[in-house]
C-alpha positions, -999 to 999 in steps of 0.1 A, spaced: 0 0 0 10 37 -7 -3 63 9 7 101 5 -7 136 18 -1 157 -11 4 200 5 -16 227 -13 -6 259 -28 3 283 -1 -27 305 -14 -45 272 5 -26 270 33 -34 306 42 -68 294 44 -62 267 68 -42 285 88 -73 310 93 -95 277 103 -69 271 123 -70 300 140 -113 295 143 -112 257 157 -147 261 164 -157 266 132 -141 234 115 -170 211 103 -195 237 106 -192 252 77 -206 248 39 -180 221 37 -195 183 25 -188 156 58 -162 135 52 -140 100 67 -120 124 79 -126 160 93 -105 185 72 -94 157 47 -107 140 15 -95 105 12 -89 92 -17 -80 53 -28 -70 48 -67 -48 23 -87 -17 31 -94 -18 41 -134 11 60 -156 -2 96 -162 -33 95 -142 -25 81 -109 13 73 -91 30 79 -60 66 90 -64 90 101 -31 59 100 -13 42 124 -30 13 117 -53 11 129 -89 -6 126 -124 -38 140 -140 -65 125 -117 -41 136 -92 -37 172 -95 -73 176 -106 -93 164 -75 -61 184 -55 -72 214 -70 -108 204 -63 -101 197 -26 -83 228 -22 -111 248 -32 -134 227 -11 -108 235 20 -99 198 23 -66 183 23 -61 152 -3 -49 120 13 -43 94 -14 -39 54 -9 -32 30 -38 -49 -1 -39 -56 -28 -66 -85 -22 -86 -105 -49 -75 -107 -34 -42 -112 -1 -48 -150 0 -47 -153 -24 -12 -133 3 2 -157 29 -6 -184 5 11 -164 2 42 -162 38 43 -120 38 45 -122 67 14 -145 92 4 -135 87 -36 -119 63 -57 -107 77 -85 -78 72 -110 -91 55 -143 -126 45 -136 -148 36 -163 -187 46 -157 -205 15 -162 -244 5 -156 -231 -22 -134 -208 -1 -118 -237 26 -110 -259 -3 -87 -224 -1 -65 -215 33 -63 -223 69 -69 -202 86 -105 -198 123 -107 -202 138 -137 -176 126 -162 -138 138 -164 -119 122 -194 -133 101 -225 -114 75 -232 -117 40 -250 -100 5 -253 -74 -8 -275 -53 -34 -286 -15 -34 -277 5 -54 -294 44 -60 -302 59 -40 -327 66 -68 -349 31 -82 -342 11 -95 -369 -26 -92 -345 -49 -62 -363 -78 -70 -350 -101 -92 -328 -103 -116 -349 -61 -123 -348 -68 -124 -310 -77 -165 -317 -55 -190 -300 -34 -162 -283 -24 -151 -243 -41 -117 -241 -34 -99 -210 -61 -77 -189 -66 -61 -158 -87 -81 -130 -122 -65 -127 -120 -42 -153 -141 -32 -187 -107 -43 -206 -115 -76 -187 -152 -77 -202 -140 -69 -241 -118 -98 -237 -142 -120 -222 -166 -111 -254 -139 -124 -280 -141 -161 -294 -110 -182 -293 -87 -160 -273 -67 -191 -256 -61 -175 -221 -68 -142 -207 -44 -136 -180 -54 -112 -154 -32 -86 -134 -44 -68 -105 -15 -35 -116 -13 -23 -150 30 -21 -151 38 -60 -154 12 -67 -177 27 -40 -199 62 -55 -189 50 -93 -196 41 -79 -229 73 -68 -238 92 -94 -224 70 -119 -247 53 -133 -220 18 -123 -238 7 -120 -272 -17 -91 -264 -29 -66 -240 -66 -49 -242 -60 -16 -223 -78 20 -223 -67 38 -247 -45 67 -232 -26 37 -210 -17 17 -249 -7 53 -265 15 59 -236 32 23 -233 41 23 -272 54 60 -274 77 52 -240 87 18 -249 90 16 -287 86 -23 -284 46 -19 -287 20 -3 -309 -15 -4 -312 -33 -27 -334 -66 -19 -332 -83 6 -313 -117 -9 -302 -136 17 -285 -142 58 -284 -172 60 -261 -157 53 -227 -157 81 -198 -137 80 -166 -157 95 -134 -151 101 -97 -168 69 -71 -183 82 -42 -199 55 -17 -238 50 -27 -262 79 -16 -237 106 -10 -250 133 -23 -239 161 -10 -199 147 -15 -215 143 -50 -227 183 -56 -192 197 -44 -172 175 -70 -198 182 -98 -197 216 -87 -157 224 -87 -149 202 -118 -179 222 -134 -157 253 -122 -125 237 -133 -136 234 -169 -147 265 -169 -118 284 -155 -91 266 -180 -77 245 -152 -89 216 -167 -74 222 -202 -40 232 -188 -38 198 -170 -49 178 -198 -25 196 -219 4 188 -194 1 152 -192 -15 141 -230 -13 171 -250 -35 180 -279 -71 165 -277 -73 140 -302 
């Protein structure tokens, strides 16, 4: 497990200090309730450009978009990594207020949990190694095809005839490193994950991509509402102030 407090800006920390400073105003205010009073927990899995934990400090797009967003709901981020399997039995549990990193908004995933309104389209693909012959689904037959355990990657696999063995990893890095090593034929990822592999590697490309229509969104735990308002409300205020575009810009660059 990895687990780091990420600081805010010191425009932030001014504020805090003035709550600080007013003790008996902490938790009374406008403020949604929380695991944690003054703190918004987050759990994710650990994913290249959205998600990581580096010399214990958290970075990423997913990241440094729900740190603005606590900021400017006076909240300190806490993020936790854990597989993705058990990501949404956290939020259950009530050990996070969000899971977030790369989580695809599904109609089966809505019965368990709560979505905010989306923050990323995305899609699936097929990775493959650069001297692959695999172009489509159909070349998929008879091969090892690598996923991620419990995830809409997992499904699309799982709807292919004649793949000979989906293998299932609870991280994304060694299924990306089993596929280079030759250890799988294949690998079904989101898109953004497959674009980033093959530009940083130059042992992979994409055969196929397979999807357009997928959107990533924030989990909150079932019937939390008013958790649910305050992230509509600042991603609504994120987009429209540019800070949205400037972080998408820093970690993928043009829109596509």
């Amino acid at each position: 497990m990895k687990r780091a407090v990420l600081m805010r800006s010191s425009a932030v920390m001014a504020v805090l200090l003035a709550l600080a400073a007013l003790p008996a105003l902490v938790g009374c205010g406008g403020g949604p309730a929380t695991v944690q009073d003054g703190r918004l927990l987050l759990m994710g899995n650990e994913n290249i450009a959205f998600l990581e934990i580096a010399n214990g400090e958290p970075g990423g797009f997913s990241a440094e978009l729900v740190t603005e967003m606590a900021g400017r709901m006076g909240l300190e981020l806490e993020v936790t990594l854990e597989p993705f399997a058990a990501l949404f039995a956290s939020l259950e549990a009530g050990e996070c207020d969000i899971a977030m990193s790369a989580i695809t908004i599904t109609p089966e995933r809505m019965e368990q949990v709560d979505f905010s309104d989306p923050y990323f389209d995305s899609g699936q693909a097929i990775l493959v190694p650069e001297d692959s012959a695999v172009s489509g689904e159909a070349d998929l037959a008879g091969k090892r095809v690598g996923v991620l355990e419990g995830s809409t990657n997992q499904e699309t696999a799982e709807s292919i005839p004649g793949i000979a063995e989906i293998v299932r990893f609870r991280e994304k890095p060694p299924m990306f490193e089993a596929l280079v090593a030759g250890g799988l034929d294949a690998v079904i990822s989101d898109t953004p994950f497959a674009q980033f592999n093959a530009k940083a590697t130059g042992k992979t490309k994409i055969a196929k991509v397979l999807t357009r229509s997928e959107k990533y969104g924030i989990a909150v735990k079932k019937g939390n509402s008013e958790l649910l308002r305050e992230l509509n409300d600042e991603l609504r205020k994120l987009k429209e102030d540019g800070t949205y575009d400037r972080l998408y810009e820093k970690y993928f660059g043009d829109r596509v």
